[in-house]
BAKE-124022 format. One line per field, with one value per residue (C-alpha): z, x, y; residue in one letter. Coordinates in Angstrom, 2 decimals. Layout:
pz Z|... $
px X|... $
py Y|... $
residu a|... $
***
This chain:
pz 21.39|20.78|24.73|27.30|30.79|31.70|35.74|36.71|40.73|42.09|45.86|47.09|49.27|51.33|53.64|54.28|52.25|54.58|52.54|52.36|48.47|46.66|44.25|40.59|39.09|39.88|40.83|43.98|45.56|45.70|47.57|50.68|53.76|51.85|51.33|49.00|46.64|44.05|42.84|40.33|38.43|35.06|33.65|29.84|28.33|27.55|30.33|33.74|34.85|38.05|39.61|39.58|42.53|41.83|43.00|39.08|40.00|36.22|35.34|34.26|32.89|34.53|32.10|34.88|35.14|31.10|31.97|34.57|32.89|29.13|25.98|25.16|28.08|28.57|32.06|33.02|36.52|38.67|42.99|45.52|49.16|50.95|54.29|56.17|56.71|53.21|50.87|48.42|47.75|44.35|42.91|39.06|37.14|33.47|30.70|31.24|33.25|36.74|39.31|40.06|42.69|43.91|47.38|46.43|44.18|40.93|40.72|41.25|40.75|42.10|40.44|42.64|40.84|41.24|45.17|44.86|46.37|43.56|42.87|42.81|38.97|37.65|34.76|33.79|31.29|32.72|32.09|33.97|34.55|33.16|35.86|34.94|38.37|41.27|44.82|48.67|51.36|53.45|56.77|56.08|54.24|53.78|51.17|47.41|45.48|42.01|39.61|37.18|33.25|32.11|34.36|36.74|39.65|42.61|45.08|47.49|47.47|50.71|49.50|52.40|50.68|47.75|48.07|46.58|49.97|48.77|50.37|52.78|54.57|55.11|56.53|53.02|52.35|49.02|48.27|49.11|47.09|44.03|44.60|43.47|46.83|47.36|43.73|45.16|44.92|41.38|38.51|35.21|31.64|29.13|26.85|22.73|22.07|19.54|16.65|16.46|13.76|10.89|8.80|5.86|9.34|10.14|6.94|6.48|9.63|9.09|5.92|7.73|10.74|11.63|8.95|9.30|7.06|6.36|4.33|0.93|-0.19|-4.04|-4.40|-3.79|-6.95|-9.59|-10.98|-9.39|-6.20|-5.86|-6.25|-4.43|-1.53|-2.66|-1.70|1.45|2.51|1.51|3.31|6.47|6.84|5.91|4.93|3.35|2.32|3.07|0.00|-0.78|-3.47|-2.35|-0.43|2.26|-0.56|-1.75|-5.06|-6.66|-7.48|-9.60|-12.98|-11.68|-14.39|-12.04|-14.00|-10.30|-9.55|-12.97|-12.44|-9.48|-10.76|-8.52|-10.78|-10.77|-11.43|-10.66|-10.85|-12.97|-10.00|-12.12|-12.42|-8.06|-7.60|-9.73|-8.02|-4.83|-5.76|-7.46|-4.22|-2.27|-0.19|1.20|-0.49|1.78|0.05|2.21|1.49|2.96|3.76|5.05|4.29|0.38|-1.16|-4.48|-3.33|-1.08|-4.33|-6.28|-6.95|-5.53|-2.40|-1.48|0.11|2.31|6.23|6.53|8.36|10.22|11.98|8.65|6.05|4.07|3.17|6.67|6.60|8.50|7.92|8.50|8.10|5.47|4.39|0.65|-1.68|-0.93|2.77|3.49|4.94|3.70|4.83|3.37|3.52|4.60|5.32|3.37|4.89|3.45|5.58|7.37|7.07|3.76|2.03|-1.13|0.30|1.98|-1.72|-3.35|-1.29|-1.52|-4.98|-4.52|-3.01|-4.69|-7.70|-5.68|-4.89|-8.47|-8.96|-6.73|-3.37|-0.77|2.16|2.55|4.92|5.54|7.05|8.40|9.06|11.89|11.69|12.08|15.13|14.02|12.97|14.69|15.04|17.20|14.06|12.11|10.66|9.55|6.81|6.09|9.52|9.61|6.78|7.34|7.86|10.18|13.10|13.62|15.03|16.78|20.52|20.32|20.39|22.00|19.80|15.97|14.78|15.86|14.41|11.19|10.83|12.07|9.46|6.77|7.91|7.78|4.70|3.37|4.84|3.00|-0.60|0.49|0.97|1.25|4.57|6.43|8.41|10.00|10.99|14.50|16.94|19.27|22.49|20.56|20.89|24.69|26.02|24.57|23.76|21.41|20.77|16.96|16.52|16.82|19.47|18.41|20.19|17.86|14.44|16.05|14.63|10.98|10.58|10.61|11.66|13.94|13.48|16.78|15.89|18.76|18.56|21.26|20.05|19.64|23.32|25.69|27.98|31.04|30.47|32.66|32.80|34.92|32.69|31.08|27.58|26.06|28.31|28.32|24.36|24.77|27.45|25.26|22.49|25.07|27.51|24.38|22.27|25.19|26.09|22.00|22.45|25.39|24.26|21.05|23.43|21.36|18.18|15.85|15.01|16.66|14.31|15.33|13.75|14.80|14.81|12.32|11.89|14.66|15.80|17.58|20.65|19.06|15.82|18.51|18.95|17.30|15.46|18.90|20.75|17.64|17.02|20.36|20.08|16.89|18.53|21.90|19.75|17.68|20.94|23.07|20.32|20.81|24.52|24.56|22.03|18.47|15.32|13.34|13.18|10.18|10.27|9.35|7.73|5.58|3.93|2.67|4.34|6.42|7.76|11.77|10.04|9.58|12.24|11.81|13.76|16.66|19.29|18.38|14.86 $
px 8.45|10.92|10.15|11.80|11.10|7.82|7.27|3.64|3.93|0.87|1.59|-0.50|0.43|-2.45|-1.75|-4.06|-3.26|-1.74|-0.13|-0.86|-0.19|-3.02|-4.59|-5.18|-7.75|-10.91|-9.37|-7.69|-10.94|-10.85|-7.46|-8.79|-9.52|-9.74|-6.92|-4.73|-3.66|-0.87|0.12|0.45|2.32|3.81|6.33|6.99|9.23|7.07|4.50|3.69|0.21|-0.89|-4.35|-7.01|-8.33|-11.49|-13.39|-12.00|-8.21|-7.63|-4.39|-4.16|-1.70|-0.73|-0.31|1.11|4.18|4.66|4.31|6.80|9.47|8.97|8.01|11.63|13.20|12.28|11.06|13.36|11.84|9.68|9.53|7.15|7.53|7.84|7.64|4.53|5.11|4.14|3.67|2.04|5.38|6.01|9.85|10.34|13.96|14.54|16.94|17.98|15.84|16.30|14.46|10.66|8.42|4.90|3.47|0.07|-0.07|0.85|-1.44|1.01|4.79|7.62|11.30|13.50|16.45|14.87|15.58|19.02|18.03|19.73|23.14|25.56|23.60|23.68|26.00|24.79|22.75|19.77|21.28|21.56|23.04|20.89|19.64|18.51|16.52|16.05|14.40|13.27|15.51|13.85|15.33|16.38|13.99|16.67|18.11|17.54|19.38|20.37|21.69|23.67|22.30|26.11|28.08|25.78|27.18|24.60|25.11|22.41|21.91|21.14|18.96|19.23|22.70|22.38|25.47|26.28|26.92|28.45|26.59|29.21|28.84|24.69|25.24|24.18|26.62|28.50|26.34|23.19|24.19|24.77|21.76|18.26|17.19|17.78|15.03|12.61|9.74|11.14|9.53|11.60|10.48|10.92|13.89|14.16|16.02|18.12|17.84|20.44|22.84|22.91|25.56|25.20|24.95|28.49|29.84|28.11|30.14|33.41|33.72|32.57|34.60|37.46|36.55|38.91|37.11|36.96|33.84|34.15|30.96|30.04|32.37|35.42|34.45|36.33|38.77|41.95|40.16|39.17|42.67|44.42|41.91|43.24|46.71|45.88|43.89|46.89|49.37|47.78|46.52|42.75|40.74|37.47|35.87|32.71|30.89|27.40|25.35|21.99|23.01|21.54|18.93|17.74|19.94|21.56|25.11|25.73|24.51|21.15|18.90|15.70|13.17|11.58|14.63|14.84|10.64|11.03|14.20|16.57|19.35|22.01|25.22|27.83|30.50|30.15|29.41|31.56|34.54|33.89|33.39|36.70|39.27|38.18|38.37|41.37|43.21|42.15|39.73|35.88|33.22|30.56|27.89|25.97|22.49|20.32|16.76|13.96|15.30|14.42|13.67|13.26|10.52|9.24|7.79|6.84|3.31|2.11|3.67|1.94|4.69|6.09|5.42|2.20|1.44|-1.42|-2.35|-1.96|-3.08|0.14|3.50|5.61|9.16|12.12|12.18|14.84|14.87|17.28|18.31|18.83|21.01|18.73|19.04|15.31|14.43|12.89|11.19|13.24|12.52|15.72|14.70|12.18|11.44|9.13|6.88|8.67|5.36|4.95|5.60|6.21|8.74|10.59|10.55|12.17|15.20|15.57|15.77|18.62|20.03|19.80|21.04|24.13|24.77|24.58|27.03|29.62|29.83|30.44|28.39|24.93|24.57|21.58|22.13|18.58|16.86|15.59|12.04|12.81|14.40|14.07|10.80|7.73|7.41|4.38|2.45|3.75|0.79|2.17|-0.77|0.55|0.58|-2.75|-2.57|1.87|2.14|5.12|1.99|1.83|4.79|4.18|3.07|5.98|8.42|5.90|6.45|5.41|8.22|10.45|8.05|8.31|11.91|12.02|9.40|11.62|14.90|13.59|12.55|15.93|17.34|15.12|16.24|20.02|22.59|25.38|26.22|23.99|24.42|23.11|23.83|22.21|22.36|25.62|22.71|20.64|24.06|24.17|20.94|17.95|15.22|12.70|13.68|13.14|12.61|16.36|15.92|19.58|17.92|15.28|17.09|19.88|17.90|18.01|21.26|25.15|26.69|25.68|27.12|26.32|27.84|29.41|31.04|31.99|31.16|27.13|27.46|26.24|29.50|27.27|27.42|30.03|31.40|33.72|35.68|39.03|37.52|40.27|39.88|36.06|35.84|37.98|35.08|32.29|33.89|34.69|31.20|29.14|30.55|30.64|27.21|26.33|27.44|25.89|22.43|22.44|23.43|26.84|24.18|26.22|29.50|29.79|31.85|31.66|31.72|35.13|34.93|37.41|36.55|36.88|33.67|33.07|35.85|37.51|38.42|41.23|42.92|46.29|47.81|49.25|46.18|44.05|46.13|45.59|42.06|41.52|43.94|41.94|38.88|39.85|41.53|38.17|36.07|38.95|39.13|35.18|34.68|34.26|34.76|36.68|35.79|34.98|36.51|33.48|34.70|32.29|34.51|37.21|40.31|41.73|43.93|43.95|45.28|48.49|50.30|48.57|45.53|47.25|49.67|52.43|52.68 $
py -12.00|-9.28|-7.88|-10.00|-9.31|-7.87|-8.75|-9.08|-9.31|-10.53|-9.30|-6.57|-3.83|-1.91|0.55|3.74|7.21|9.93|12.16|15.86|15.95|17.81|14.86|16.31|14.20|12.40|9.33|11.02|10.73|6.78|7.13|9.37|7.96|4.68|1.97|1.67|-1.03|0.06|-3.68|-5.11|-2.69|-2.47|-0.90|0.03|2.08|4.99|4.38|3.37|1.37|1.39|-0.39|2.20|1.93|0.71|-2.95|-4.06|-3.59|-2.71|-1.46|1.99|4.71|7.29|9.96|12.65|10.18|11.22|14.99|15.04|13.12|14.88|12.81|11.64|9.72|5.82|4.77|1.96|0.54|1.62|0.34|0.44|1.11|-2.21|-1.21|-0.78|3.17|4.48|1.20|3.70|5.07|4.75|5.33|5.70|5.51|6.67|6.55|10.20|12.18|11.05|10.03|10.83|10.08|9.91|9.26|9.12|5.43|7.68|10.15|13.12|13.00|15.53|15.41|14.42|16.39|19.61|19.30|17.77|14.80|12.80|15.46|11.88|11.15|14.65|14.44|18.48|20.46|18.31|14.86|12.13|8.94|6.25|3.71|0.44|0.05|1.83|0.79|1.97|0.79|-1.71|0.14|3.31|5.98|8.47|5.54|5.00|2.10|2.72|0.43|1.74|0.95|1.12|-0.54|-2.38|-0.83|-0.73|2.22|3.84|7.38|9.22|11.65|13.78|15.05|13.73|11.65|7.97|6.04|2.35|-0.75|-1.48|1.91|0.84|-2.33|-4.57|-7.49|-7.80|-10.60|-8.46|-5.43|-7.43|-9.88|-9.52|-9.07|-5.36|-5.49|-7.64|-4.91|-3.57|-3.34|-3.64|-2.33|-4.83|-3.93|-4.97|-8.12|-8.38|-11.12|-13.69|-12.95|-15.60|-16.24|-13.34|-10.77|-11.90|-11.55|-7.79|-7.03|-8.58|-6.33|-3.48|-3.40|-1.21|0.81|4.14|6.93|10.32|12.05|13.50|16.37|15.92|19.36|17.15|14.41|16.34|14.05|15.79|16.23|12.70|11.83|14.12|12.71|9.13|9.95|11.74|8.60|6.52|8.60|8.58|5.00|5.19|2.39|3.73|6.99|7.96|9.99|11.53|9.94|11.13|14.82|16.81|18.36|15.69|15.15|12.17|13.59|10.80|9.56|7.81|5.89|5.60|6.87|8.47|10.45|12.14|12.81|14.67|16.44|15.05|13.84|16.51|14.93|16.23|13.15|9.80|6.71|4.49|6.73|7.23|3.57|2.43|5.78|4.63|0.77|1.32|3.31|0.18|1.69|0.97|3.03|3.89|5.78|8.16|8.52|11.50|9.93|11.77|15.19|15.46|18.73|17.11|14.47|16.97|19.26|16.50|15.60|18.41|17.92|14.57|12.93|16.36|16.52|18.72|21.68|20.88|23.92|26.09|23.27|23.68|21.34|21.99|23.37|25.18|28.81|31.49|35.18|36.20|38.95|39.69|42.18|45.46|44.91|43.83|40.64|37.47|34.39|31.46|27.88|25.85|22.76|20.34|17.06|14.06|12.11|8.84|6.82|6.86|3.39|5.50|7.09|3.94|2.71|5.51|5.89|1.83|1.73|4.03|2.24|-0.85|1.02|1.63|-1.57|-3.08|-0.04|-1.29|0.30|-1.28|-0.21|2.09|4.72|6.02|9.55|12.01|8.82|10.40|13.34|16.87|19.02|21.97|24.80|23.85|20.69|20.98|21.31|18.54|16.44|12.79|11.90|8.73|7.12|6.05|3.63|2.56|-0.61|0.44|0.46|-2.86|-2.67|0.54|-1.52|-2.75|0.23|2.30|5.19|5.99|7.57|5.02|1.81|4.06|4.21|0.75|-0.30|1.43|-0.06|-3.60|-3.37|-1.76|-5.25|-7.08|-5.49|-5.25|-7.45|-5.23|-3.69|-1.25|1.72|4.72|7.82|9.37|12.01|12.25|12.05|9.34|7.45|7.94|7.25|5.06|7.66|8.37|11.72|12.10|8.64|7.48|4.70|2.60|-0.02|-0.38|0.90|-2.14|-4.60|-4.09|-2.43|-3.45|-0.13|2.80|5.92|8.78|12.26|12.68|16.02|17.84|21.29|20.29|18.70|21.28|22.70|22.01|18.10|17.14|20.68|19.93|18.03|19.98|20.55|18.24|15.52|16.28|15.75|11.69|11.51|11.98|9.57|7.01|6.95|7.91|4.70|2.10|3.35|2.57|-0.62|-1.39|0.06|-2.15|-5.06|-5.36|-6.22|-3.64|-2.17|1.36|3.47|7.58|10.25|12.08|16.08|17.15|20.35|23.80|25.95|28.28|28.98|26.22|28.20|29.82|26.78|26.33|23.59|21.91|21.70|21.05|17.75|16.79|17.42|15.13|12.68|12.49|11.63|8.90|7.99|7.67|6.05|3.14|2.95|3.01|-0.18|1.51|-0.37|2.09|5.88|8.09|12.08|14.92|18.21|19.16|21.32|18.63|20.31|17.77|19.72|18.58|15.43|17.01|14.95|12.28|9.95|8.72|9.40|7.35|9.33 $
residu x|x|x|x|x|x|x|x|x|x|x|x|x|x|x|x|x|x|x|x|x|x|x|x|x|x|x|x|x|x|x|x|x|x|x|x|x|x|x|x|x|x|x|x|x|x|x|x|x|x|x|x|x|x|x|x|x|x|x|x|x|x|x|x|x|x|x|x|x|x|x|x|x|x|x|x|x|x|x|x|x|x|x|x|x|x|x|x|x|x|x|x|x|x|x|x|x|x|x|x|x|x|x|x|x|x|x|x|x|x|x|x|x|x|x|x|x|x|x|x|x|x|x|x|x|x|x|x|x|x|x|x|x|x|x|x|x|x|x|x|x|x|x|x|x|x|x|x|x|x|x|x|x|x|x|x|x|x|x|x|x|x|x|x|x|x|x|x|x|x|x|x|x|x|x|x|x|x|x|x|x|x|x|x|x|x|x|x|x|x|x|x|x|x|x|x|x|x|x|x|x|x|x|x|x|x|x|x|x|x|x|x|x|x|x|x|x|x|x|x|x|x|x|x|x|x|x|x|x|x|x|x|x|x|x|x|x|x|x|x|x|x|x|x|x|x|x|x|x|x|x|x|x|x|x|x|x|x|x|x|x|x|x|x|x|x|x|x|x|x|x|x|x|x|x|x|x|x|x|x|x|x|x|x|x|x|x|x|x|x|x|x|x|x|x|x|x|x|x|x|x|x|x|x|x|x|x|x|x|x|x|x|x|x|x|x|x|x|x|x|x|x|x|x|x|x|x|x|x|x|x|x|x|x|x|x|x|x|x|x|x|x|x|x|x|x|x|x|x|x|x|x|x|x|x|x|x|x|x|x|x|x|x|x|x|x|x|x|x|x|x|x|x|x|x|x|x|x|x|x|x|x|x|x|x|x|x|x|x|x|x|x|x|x|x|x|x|x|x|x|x|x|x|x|x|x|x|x|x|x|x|x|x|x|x|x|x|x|x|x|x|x|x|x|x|x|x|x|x|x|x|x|x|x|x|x|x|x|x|x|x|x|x|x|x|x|x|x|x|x|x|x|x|x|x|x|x|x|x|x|x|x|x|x|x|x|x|x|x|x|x|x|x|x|x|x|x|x|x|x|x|x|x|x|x|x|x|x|x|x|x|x|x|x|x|x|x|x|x|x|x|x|x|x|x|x|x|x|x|x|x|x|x|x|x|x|x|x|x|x|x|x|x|x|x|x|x|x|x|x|x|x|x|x|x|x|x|x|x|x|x|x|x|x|x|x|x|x|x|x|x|x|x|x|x $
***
């Protein structure tokens, strides 16, 4: 099973239905005047089943839970009332979203952030802490116990104030506080276990560990680029290089022989792979060869567009578009983004082979970057014509959501053609908090792949997260919470290795070369304190220049 944990209680809670709450669907009536049974419950990540109501006792979903919470956030336990005053009190936790609550056996739901009943767990920006379980106070209504996902901490919350009161101040032992007892009407969603790691696992991640990289663009493969970058990786202690094979369009900047590739028109080299594979070899270094998935303008076109994301509301190949405007000042509609459908077994094949063509070349390590479905355009109108038919649904019960079965699907498969190390690239939030958002659940993708990559910049972090923070000491913050929380997400499964902002935006454009040095420092710094297994530095650009004084503190 790769679920552990699913709790069927068989104890039943009845109790008659008094609350004024205005029921929105047909199955309110069953809960007026009548009573109420809410047990057995059971909780899954992406949905919450309650007993009807009805003689059958048949569990059901309650899809208002969903709308309350948003699409993206996991449900992580869910509690009933125990006591004999409202035992149709029902008490949901998530991944990011908070708290939520219904009083009427789950058939409507209020937020209990929006009436600051939970402040202590608002981390900003409408984050929160992520709670592993949550439950009523046997006693006291005014009290809510929490357990922290991260640290395992249990505190009540006196939601009166919104304050985190510890268990000693409420009259619960030590003992009882870190006991199951405080649980005992708790409802846990199952999480994913992790395989065990065989022998060829641990040898994938003893090469790829510690890795300390910085990424190279196909502009920077000229001969006297390359080794200029050779020497500055020498000079200031680097281990590997991370460099595009397969870009952010779509094209193989190398000198591919796949006959598929040079079909679709994607072969555009730019550098030989040998020469690449034998500067970097030769400077003692780590290839890693990024390679851009899902995001494919090339494969996109080809065949007539059969393998692009579709436009189902206006029956044509889906894209990003942006208004540009062009040399006699008017404005045009211009596609910027061209993504390929993640269900498609076609196109799980053609990026493979890419990678296995890599890997008979000599690099060390893949890393698949975009493995993830778009998040930008309208992606309310995205039509995935392939997932019908994937074979990446028969895993879809499993994690609950399509998108991430499909890049699941794909991964495993990549495993099963590769022996070289694996990694991916995902968002800096993806990294944080288990989610489905876009498909990157690092839970999930955990299983297939050696190394997990969040970008956790600070300057794509919302300034509300935590925005109390010093923006210095917020950014080691971010790299230290948001790779422990990796870690802890994946169950330790995979090496986390961030992706270290090396490059200024924005406000941070005004820094100078002081505060910039400690910026880059405080990074690298974080990643370390929080767990990570190396780093790698992004500047798309190639000019390395908050490197100057070097990595670390003691330089």
């Amino acid at each position: 099973m790769l679920f552990a944990g699913v709790l069927l209680v068989s104890t039943t809670a009845v109790a008659q239905a008094t609350d004024t709450t205005e029921a929105t669907d047909t199955t309110a009536a069953l809960y007026i005047g009548q009573p109420l049974s809410i047990e057995p419950l059971r909780v899954e990540p992406r949905a919450l089943l309650v007993r009807d109501g009805s003689r059958s006792g048949e569990l059901v979903e309650r899809p208002s839970l969903r709308e309350a919470t948003g699409p993206n956030t996991y449900l992580t336990s869910a509690a009933v009332d125990s006591s004999s005053a409202a035992p149709h009190r029902i008490l949901v936790s998530t991944t990011f979203q908070g708290l939520f609550e219904s009083v009427d056996g789950g058939i409507t739901w209020r937020d209990l952030g929006g009436a600051n009943e939970i402040g202590a767990l608002y981390l900003g920006n409408g984050f929160y802490e992520d709670i592993a379980a949550v439950a009523y106070d046997r006693n006291d209504r005014n009290l809510l116990w929490v357990e922290y996902a991260q640290t395992g901490r249990i505190a009540a919350i006196d939601r009166r104030y919104g304050r985190v009161v510890e268990p000693a101040a409420t009259g619960t032992s030590a003992a009882e506080g870190a006991g199951s007892s405080l649980f005992a009407a708790t409802y846990r969603a199952p999480q994913i276990e992790q395989p065990p790691l065989d022998g060829a696992a641990r040898q994938r991640r003893t090469l790829a560990a510690n890795q300390i990289s910085f990424y190279l663009s196909p502009w920077q493969l000229s001969p006297e680029r390359l080794a200029a970058h050779m020497d500055f990786a020498r000079a200031h202690g680097f281990t590997a290089v991370v460099i595009d094979f397969k870009d952010d369009d779509g094209r193989l900047v190398y000198d591919s022989k796949l006959e598929l590739p040079r079909t679709t028109g994607a072969v555009r080299p730019l550098a030989s792979a040998a020469r690449i594979i034998d500067t970097v070899h030769d400077a003692g270094l780590y290839l890693i060869a990024r390679v851009v998935v899902f995001k494919d303008r090339h494969l996109y076109g080809y065949d007539n567009n059969r393998y692009a994301l579709w436009d189902g509301k206006r029956d044509v190949p889906w894209g990003v578009y942006r208004q540009v405007e062009n040399e006699e000042g008017e404005t045009d509609i211009v596609q910027t983004e061209h993504w390929v459908d993640p269900f498609s077994e076609f196109v799980w094949d053609y990026n493979i082979a890419i990678a296995q063509e890599l890997e008979e070349l000599g690099v060390d390590e893949i890393q698949f970057d975009y493995i993830r479905t778009p998040a930008e355009g309208r992606v309310e109108n995205i039509e995935y014509r392939y997932r019908q038919d994937s074979p990446a649904l028969a895993d879809a019960p499993t994690f609950t959501d399509d998108r991430v079965a499909a890049l699941s699907m794909f991964l495993k498969r990549a495993r099963e053609e590769l022996s070289l190390p694996l990694g991916v690239d995902v968002f800096g939030f993806n990294g944080w908090y288990r989610m489905s958002y876009l498909g990157q659940d690092i839970a999930a993708l955990a299983r297939h792949v050696d190394v997990i990559s969040p970008m956790l910049y600070p300057s794509h972090f919302p300034r509300a997260f935590r925005s109390e923070l010093p923006y210095l000491e917020w950014a080691e913050w971010l790299y230290r919470d948001g790779t422990a929380r990796g870690r802890r997400i994946t169950d330790g499964h995979v090496l986390i290795r961030p992706y270290v902002q090396a490059f200024l935006i924005g406000g941070e454009l005004k820094f100078e070369l002081p505060t910039y040095t400690d910026y880059l420092k405080r990074q690298i710094r974080g990643a370390i304190d929080g767990g990570a297994s190396g780093f790698t530095l992004w500047n798309n650009s190639g000019r390395y220049y908050m490197v100057e004084k070097g990595l670390w503190y003691d330089q």
